[in-house]
The first five atom37 places (N, CA, C, CB, O) and aatype in JSON, in Angstrom:
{
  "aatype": [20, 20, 20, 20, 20, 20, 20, 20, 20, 20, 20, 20, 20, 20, 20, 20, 20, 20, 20, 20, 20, 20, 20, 20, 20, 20, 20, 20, 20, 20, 20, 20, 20, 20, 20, 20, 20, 20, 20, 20, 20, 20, 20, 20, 20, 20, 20, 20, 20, 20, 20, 20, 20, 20, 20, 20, 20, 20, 20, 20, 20, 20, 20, 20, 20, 20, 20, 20, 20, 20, 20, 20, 20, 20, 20, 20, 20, 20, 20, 20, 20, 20, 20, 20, 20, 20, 20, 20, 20, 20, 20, 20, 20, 20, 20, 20, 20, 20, 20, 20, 20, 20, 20, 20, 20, 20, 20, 20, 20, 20, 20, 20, 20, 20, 20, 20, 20, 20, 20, 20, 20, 20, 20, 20, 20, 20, 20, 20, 20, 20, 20, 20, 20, 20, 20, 20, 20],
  "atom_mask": [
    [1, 1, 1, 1, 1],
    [1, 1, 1, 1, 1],
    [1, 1, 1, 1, 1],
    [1, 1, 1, 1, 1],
    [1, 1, 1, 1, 1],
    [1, 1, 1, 1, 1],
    [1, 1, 1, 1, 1],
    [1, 1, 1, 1, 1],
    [1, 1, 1, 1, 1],
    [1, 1, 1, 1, 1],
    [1, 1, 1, 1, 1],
    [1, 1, 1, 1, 1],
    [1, 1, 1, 1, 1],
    [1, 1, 1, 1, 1],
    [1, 1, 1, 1, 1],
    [1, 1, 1, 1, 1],
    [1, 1, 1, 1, 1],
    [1, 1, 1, 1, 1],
    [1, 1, 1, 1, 1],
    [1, 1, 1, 1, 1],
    [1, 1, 1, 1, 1],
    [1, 1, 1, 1, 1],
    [1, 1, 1, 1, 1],
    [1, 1, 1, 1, 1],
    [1, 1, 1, 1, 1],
    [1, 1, 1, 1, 1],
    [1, 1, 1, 1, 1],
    [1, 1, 1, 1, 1],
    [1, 1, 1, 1, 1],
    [1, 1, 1, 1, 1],
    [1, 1, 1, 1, 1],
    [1, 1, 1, 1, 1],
    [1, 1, 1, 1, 1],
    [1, 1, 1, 1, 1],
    [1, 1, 1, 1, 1],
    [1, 1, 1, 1, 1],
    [1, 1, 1, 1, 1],
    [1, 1, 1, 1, 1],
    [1, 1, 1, 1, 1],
    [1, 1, 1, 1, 1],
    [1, 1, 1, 1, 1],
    [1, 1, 1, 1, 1],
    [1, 1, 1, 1, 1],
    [1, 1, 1, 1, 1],
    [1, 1, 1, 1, 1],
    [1, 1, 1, 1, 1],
    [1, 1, 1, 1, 1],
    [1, 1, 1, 1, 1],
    [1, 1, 1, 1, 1],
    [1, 1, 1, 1, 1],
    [1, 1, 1, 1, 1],
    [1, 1, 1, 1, 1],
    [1, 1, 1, 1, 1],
    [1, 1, 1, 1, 1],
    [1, 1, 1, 1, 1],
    [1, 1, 1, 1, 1],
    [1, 1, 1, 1, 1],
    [1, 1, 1, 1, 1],
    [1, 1, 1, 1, 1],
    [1, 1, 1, 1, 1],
    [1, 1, 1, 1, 1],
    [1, 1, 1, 1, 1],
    [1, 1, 1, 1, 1],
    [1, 1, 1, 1, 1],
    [1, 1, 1, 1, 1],
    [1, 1, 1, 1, 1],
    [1, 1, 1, 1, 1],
    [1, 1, 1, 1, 1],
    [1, 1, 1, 1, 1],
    [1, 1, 1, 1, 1],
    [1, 1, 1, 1, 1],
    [1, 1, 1, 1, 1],
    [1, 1, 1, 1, 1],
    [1, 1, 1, 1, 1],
    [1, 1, 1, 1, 1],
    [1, 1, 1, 1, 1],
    [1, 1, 1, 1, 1],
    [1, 1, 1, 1, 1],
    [1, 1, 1, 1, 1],
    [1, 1, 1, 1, 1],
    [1, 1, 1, 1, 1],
    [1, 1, 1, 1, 1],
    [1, 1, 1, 1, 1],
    [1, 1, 1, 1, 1],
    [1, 1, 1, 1, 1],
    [1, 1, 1, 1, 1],
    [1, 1, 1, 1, 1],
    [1, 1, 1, 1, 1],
    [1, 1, 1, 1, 1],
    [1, 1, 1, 1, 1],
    [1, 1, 1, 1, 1],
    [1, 1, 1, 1, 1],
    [1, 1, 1, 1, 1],
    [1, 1, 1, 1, 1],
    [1, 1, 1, 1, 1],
    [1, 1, 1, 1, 1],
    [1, 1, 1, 1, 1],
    [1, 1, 1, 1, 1],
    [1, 1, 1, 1, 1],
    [1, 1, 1, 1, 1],
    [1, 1, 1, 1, 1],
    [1, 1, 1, 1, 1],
    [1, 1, 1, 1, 1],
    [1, 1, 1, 1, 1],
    [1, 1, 1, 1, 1],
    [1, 1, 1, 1, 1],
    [1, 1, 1, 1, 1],
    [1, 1, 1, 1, 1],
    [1, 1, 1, 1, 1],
    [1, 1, 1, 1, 1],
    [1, 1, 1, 1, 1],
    [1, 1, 1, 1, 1],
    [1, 1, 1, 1, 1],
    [1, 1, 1, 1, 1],
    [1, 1, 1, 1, 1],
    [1, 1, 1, 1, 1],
    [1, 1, 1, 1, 1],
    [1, 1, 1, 1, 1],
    [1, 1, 1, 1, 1],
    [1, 1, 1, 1, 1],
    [1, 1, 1, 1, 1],
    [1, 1, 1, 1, 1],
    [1, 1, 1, 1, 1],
    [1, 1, 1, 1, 1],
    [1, 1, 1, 1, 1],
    [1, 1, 1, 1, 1],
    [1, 1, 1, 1, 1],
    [1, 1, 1, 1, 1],
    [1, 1, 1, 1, 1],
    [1, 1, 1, 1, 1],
    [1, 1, 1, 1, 1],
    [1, 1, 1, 1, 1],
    [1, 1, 1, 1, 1],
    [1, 1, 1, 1, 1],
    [1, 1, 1, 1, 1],
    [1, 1, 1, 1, 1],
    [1, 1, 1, 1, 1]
  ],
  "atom_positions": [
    [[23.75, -25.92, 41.63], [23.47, -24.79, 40.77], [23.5, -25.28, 39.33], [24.49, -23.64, 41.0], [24.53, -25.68, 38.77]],
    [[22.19, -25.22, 38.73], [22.47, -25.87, 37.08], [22.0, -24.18, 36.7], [21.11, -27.67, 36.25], [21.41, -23.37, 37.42]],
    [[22.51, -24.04, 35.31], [22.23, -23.5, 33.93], [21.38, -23.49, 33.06], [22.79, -23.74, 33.34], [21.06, -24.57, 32.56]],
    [[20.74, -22.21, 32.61], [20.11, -22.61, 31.2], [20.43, -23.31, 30.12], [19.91, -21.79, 30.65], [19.76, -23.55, 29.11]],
    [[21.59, -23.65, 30.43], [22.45, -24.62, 29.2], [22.72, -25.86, 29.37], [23.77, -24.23, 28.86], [23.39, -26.5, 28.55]],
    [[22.05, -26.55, 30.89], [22.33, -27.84, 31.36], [20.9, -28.67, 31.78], [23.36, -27.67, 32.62], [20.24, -28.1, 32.65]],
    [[20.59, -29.38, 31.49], [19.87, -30.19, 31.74], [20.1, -31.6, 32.3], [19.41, -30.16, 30.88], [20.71, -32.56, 31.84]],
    [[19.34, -31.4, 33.62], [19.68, -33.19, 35.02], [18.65, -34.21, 34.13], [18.66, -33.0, 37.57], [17.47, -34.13, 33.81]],
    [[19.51, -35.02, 33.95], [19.28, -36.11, 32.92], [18.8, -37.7, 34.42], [21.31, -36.36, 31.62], [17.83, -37.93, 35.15]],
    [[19.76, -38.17, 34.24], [19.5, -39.52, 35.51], [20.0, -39.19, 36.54], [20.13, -41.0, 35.33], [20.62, -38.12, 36.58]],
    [[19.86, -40.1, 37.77], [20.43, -39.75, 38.82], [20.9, -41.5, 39.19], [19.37, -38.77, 39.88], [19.97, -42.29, 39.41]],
    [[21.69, -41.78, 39.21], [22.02, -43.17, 40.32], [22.64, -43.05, 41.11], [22.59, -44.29, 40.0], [23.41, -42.12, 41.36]],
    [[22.23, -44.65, 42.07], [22.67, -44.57, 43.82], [23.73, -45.53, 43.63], [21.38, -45.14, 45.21], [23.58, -46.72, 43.38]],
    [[24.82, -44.92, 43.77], [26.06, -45.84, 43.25], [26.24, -46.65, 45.15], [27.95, -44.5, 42.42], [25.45, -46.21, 45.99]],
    [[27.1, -47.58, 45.53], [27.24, -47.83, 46.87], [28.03, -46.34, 47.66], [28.18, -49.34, 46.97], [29.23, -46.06, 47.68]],
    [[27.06, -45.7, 48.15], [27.92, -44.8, 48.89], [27.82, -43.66, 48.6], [29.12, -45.01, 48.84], [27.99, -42.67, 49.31]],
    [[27.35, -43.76, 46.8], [27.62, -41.79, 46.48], [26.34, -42.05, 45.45], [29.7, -40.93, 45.42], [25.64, -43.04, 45.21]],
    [[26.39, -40.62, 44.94], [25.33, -40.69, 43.9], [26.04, -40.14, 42.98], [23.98, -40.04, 44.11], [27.1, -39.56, 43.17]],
    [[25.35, -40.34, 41.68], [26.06, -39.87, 39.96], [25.08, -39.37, 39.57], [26.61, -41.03, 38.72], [24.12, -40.15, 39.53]],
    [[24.82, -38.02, 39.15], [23.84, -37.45, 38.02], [24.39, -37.44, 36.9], [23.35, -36.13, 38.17], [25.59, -37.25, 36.73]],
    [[23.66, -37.61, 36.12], [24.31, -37.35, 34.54], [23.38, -36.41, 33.96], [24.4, -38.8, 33.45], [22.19, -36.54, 33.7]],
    [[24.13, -35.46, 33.83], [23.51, -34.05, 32.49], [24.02, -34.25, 31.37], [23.96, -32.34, 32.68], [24.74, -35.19, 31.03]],
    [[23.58, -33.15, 30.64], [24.19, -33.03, 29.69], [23.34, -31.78, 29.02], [24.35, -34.36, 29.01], [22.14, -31.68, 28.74]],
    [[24.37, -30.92, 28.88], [23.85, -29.52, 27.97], [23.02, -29.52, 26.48], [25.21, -28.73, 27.57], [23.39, -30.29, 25.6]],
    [[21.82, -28.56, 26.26], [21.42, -28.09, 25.5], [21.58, -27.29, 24.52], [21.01, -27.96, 25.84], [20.8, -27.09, 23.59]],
    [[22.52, -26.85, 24.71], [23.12, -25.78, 23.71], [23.13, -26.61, 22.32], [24.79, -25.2, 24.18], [23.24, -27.83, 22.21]],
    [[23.0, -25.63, 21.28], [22.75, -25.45, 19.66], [24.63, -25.48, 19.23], [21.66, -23.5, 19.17], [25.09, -26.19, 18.34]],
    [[25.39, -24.62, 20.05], [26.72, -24.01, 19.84], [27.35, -23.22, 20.7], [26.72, -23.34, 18.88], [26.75, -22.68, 21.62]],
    [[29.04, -23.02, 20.43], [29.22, -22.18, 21.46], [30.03, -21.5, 20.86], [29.59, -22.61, 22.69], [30.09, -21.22, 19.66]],
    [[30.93, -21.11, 22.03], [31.85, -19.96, 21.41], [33.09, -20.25, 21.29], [31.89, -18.77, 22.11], [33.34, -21.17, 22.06]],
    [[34.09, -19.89, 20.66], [35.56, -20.61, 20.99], [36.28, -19.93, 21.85], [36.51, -20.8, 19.82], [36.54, -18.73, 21.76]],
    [[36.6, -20.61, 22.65], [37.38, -19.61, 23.63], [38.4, -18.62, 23.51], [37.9, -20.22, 24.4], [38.7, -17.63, 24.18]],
    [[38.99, -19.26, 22.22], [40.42, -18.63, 22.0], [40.37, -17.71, 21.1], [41.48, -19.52, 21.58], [41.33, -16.95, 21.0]],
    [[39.4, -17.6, 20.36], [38.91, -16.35, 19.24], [37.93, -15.65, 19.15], [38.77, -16.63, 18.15], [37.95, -14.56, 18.57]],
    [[36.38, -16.42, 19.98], [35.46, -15.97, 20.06], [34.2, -16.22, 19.36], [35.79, -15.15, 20.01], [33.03, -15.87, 19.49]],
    [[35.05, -17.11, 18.37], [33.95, -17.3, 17.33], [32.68, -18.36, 17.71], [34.69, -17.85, 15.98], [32.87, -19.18, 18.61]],
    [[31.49, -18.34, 17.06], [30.43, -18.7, 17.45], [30.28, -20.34, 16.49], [29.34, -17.4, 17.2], [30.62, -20.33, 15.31]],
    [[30.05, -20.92, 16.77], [30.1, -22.64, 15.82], [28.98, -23.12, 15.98], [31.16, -23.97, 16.32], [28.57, -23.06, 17.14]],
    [[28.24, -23.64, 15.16], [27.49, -24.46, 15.2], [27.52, -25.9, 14.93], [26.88, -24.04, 14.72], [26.69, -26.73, 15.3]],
    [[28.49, -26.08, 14.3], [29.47, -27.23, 13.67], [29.63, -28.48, 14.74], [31.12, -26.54, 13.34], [30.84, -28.56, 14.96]],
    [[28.97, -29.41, 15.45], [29.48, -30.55, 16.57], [30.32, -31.16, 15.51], [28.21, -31.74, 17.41], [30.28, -31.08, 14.28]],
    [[31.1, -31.81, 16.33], [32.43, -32.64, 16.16], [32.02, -33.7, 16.85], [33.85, -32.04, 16.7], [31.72, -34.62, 16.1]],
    [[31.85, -33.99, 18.19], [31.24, -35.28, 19.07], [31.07, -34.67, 20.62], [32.47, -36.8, 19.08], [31.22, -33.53, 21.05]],
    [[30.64, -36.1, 21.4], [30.2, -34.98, 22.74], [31.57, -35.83, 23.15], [28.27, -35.06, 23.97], [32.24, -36.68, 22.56]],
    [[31.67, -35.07, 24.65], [32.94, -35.42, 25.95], [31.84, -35.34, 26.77], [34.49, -34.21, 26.42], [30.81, -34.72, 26.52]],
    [[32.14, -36.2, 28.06], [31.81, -36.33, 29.63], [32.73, -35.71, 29.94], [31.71, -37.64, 30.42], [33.84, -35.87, 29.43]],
    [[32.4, -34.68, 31.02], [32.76, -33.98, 32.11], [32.51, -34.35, 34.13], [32.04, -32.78, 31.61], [31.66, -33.95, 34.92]],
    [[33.64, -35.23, 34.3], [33.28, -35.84, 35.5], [33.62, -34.95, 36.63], [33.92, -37.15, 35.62], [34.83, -34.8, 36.84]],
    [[32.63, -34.21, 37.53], [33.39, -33.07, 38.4], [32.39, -33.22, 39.54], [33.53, -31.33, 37.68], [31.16, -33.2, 39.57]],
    [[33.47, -33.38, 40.59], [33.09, -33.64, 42.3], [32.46, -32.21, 42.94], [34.73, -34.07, 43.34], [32.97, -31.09, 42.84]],
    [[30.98, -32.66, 43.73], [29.84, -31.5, 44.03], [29.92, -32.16, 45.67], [27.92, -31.59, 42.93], [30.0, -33.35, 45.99]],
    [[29.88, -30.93, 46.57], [29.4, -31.11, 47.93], [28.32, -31.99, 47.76], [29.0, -29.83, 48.65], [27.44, -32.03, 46.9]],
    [[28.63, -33.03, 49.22], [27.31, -33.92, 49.62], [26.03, -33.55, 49.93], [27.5, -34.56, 50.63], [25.58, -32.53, 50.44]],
    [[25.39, -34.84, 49.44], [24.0, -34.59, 49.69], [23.14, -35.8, 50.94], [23.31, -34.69, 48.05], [22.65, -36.92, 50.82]],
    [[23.26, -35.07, 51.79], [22.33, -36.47, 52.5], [23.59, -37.56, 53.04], [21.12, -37.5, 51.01], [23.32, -38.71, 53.38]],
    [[24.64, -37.15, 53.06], [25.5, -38.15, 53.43], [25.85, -39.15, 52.54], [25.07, -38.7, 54.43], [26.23, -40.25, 52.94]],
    [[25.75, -38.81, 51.18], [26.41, -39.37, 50.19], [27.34, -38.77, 49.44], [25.68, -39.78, 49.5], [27.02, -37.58, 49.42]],
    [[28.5, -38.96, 48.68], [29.14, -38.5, 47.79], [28.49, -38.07, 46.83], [29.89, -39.18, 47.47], [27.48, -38.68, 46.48]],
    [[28.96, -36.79, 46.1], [27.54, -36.8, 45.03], [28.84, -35.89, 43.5], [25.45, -35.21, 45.99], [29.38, -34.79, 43.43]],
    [[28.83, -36.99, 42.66], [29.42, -36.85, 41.22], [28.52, -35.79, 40.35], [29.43, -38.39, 40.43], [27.64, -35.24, 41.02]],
    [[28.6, -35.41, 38.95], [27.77, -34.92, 38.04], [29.01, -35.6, 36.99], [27.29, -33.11, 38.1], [30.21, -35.83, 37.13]],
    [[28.3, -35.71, 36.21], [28.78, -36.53, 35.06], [28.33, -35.77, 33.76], [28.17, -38.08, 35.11], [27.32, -36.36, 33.4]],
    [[28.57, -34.81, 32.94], [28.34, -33.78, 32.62], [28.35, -33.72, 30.97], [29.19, -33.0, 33.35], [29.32, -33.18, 30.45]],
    [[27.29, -34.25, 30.1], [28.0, -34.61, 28.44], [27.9, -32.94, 27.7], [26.69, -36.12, 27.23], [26.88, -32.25, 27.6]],
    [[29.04, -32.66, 27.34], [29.3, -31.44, 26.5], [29.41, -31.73, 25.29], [30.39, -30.74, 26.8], [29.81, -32.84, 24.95]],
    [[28.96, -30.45, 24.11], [29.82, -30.95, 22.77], [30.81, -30.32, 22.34], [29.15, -31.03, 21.64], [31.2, -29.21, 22.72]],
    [[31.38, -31.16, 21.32], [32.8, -30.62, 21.12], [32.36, -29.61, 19.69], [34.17, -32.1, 20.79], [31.25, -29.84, 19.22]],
    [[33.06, -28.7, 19.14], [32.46, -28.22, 18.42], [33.97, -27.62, 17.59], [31.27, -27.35, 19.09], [34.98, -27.27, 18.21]],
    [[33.85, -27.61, 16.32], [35.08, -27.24, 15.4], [34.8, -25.18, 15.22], [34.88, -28.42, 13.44], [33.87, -24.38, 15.2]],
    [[35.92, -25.2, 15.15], [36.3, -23.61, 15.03], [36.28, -23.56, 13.32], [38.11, -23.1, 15.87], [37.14, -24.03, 12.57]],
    [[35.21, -22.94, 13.0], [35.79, -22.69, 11.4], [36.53, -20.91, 10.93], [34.14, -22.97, 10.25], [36.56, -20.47, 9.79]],
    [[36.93, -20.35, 11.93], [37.6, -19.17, 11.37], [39.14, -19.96, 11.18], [37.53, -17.65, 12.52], [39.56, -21.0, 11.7]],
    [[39.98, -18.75, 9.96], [40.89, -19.73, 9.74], [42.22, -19.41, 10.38], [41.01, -19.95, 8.33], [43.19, -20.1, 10.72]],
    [[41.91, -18.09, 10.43], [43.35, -17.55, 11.74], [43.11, -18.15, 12.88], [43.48, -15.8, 12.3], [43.78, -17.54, 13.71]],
    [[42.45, -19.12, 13.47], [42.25, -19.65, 14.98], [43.47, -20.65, 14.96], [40.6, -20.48, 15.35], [44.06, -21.06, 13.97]],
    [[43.74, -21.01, 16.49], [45.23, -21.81, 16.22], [44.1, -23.43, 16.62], [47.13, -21.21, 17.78], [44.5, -24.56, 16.34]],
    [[42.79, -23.15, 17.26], [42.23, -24.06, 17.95], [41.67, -24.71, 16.71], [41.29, -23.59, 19.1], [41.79, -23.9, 15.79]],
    [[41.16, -25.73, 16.33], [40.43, -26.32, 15.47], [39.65, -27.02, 16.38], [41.1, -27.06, 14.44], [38.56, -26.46, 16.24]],
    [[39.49, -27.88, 17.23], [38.2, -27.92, 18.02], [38.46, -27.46, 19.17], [37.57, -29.18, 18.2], [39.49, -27.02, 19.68]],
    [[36.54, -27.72, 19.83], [37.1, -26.67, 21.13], [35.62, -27.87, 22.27], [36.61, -23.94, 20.73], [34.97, -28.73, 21.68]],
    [[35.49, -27.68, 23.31], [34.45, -28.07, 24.13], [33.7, -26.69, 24.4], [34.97, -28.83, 25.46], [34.13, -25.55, 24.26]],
    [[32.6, -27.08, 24.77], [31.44, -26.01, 25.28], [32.09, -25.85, 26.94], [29.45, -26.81, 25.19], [32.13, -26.83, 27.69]],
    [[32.63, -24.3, 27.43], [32.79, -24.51, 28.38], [31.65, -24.38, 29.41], [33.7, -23.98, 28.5], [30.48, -24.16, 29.09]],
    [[32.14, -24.56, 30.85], [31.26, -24.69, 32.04], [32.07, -24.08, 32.99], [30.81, -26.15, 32.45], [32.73, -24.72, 33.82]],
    [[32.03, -22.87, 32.9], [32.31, -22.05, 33.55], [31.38, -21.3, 34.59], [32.77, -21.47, 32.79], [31.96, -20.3, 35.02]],
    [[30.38, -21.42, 35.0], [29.16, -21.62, 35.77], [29.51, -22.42, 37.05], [28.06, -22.38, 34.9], [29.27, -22.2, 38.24]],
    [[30.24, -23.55, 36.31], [30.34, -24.88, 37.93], [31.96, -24.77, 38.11], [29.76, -27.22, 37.49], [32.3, -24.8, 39.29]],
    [[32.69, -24.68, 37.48], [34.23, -25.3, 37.51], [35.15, -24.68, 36.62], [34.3, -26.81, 37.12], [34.69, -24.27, 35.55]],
    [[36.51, -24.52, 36.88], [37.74, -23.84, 35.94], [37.86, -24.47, 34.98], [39.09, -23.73, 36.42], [37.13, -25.42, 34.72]],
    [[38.75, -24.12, 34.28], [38.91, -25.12, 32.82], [39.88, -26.24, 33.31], [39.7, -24.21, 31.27], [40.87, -26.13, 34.03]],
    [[39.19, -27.66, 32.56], [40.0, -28.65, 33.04], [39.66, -28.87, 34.48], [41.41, -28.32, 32.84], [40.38, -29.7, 35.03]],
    [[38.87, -28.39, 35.1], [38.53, -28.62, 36.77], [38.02, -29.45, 37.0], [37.84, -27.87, 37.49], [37.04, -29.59, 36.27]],
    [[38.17, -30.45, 37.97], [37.35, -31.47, 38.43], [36.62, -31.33, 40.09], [38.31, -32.73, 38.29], [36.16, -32.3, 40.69]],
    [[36.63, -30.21, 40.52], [36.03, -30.0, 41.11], [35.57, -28.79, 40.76], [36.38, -30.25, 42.0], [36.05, -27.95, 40.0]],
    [[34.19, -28.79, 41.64], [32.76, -27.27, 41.24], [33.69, -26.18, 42.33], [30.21, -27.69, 42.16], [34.67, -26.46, 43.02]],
    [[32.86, -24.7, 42.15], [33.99, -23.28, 42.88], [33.16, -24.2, 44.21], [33.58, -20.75, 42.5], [34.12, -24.34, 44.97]],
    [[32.32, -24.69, 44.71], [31.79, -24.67, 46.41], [32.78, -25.74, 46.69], [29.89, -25.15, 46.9], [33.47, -25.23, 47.57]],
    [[33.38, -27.26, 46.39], [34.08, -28.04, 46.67], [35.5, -26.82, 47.23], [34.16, -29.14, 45.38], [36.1, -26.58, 48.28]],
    [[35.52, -26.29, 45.74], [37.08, -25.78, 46.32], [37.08, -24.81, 47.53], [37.94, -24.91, 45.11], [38.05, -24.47, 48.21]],
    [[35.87, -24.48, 47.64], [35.79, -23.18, 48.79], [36.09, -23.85, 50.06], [34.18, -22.35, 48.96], [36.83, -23.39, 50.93]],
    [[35.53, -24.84, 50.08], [35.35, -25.71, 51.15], [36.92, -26.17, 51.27], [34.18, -26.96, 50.85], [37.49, -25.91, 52.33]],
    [[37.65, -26.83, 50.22], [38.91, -27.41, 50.47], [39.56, -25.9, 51.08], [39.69, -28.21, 48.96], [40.32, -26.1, 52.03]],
    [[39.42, -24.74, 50.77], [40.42, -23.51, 50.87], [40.13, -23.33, 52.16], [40.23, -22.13, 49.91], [41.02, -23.04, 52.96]],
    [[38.81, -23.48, 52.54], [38.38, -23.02, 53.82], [39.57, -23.81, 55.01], [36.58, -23.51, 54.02], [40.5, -23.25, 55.59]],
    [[39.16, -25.17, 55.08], [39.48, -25.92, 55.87], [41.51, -25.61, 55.93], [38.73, -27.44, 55.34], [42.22, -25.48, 56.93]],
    [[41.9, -25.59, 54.49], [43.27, -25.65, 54.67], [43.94, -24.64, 55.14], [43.81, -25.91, 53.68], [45.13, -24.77, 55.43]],
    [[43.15, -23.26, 55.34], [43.66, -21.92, 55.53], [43.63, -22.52, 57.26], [42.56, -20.32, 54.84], [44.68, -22.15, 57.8]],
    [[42.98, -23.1, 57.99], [43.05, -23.78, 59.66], [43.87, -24.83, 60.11], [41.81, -24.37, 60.09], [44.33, -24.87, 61.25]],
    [[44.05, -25.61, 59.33], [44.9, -26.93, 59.06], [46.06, -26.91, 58.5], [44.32, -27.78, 58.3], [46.22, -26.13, 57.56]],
    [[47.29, -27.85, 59.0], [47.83, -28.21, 57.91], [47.24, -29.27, 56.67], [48.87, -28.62, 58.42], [46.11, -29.77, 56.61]],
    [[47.93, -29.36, 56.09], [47.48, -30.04, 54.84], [47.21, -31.34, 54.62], [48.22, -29.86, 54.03], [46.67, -31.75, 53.59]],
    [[47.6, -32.11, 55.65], [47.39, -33.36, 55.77], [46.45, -33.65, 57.15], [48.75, -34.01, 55.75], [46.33, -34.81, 57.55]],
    [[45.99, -32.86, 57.62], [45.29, -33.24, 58.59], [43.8, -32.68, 57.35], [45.73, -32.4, 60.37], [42.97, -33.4, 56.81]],
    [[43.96, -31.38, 57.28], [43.03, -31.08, 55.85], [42.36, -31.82, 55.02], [43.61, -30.63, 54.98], [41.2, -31.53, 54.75]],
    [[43.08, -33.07, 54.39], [42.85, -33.39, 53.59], [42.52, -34.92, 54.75], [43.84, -33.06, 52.36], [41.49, -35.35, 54.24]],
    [[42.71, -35.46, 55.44], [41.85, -35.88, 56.35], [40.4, -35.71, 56.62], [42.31, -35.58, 57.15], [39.4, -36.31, 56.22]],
    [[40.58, -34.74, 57.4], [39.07, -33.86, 57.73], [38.14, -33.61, 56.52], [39.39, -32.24, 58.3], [36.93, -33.43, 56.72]],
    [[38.71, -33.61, 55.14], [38.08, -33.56, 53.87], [37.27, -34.78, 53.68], [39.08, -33.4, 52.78], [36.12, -34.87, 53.25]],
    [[38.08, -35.7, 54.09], [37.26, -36.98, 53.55], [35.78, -37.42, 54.32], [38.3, -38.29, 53.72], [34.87, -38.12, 53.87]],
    [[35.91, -36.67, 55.79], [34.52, -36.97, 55.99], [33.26, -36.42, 56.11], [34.5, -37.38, 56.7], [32.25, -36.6, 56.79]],
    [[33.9, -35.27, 54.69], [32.8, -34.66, 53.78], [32.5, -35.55, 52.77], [33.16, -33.35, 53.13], [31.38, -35.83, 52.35]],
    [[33.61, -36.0, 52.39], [33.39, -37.0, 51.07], [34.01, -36.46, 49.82], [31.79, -37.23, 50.7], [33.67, -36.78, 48.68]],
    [[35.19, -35.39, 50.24], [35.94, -34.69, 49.27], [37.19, -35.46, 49.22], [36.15, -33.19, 49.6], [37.84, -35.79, 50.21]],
    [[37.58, -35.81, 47.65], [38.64, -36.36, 47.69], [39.86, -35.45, 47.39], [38.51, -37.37, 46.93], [39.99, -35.06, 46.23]],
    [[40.67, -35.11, 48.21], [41.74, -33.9, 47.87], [42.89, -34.81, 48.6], [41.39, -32.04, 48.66], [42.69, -35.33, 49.7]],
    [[43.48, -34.88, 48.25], [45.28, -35.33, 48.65], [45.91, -34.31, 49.24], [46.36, -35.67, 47.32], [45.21, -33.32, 49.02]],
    [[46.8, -34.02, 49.85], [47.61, -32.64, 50.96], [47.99, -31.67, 49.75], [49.45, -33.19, 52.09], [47.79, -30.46, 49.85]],
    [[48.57, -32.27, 48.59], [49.47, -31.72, 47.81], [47.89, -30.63, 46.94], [50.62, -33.17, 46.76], [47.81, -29.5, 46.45]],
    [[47.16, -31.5, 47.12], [45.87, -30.78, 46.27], [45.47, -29.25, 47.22], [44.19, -32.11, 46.25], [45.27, -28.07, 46.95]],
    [[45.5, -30.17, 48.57], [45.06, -28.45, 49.47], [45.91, -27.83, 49.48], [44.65, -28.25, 50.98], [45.41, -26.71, 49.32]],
    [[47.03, -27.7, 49.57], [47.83, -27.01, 49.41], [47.76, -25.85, 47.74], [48.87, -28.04, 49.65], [47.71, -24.63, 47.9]],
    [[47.77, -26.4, 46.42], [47.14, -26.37, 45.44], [46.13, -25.15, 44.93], [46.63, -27.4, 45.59], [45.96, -24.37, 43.99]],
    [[45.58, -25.54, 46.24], [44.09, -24.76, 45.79], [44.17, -23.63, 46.75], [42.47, -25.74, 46.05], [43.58, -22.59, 46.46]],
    [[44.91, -23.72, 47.96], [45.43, -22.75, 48.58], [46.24, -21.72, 48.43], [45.73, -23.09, 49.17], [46.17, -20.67, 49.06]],
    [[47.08, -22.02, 47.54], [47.93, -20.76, 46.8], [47.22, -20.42, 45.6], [49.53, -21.12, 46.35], [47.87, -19.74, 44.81]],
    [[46.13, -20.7, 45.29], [45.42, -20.13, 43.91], [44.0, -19.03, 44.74], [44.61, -21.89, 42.66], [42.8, -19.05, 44.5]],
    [[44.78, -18.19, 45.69], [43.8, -17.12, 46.12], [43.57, -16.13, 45.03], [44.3, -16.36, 47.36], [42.8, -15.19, 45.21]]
  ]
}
């Protein structure tokens, strides 16, 4: 699922998985914490976040955002990232379908057989992770 705000840039065949690299279009965004609108870049960040397989490969997105300064002056934030809230939580490294999938499986499983059975999707989750994502109903 891409965005009007994302654009699929390359794709490589790493051994085993694949890596797309995007990277958003956006002019500016909003600050999360006040609202305010910026046009102001500061620099970009990569956003590295794990996507269900494709074809029997692992499949990455590698995601360049910009960072962008808050100029209101009551804000406590002074910079902020463009979020991506479309694919993933804040700070998430996995997309909402990865986690559906980890929630799915762990709500049948314990957690270590879970996180077993994960891997030969090509999801990397540790027990402590399904577990994790399992109490965040």
């Amino acid at each position: 699922m891409i965005s009007d705000s994302v654009f699929a840039g390359i794709i490589c065949n790493k051994t085993g998985s694949l890596i797309v690299f995007l990277h958003t279009i956006g002019k500016g965004a909003s600050c999360p914490y006040c609202g305010h609108f910026s046009h102001r870049l500061h620099s970009y960040h990569s956003h590295h976040i794990q996507d269900l397989e494709v074809y029997d490969y692992a499949l990455e997105l590698v995601i360049k955002v910009g960072k962008y300064y808050c100029d209101k002056v009551c804000c406590p934030r002074k910079i902020f990232c463009e979020p991506l809230s479309f694919l993933t939580r804040w700070y998430g490294r996995r997309n909402y379908l990865v986690e559906e999938r980890i929630r799915s499986i762990s709500l049948e499983l314990t957690s270590r057989k879970a996180s077993s059975i994960l891997r030969l999707f090509y999801i990397t989750a540790s027990s402590s992770s399904c577990l994790r994502i399992l109490y965040t109903l």
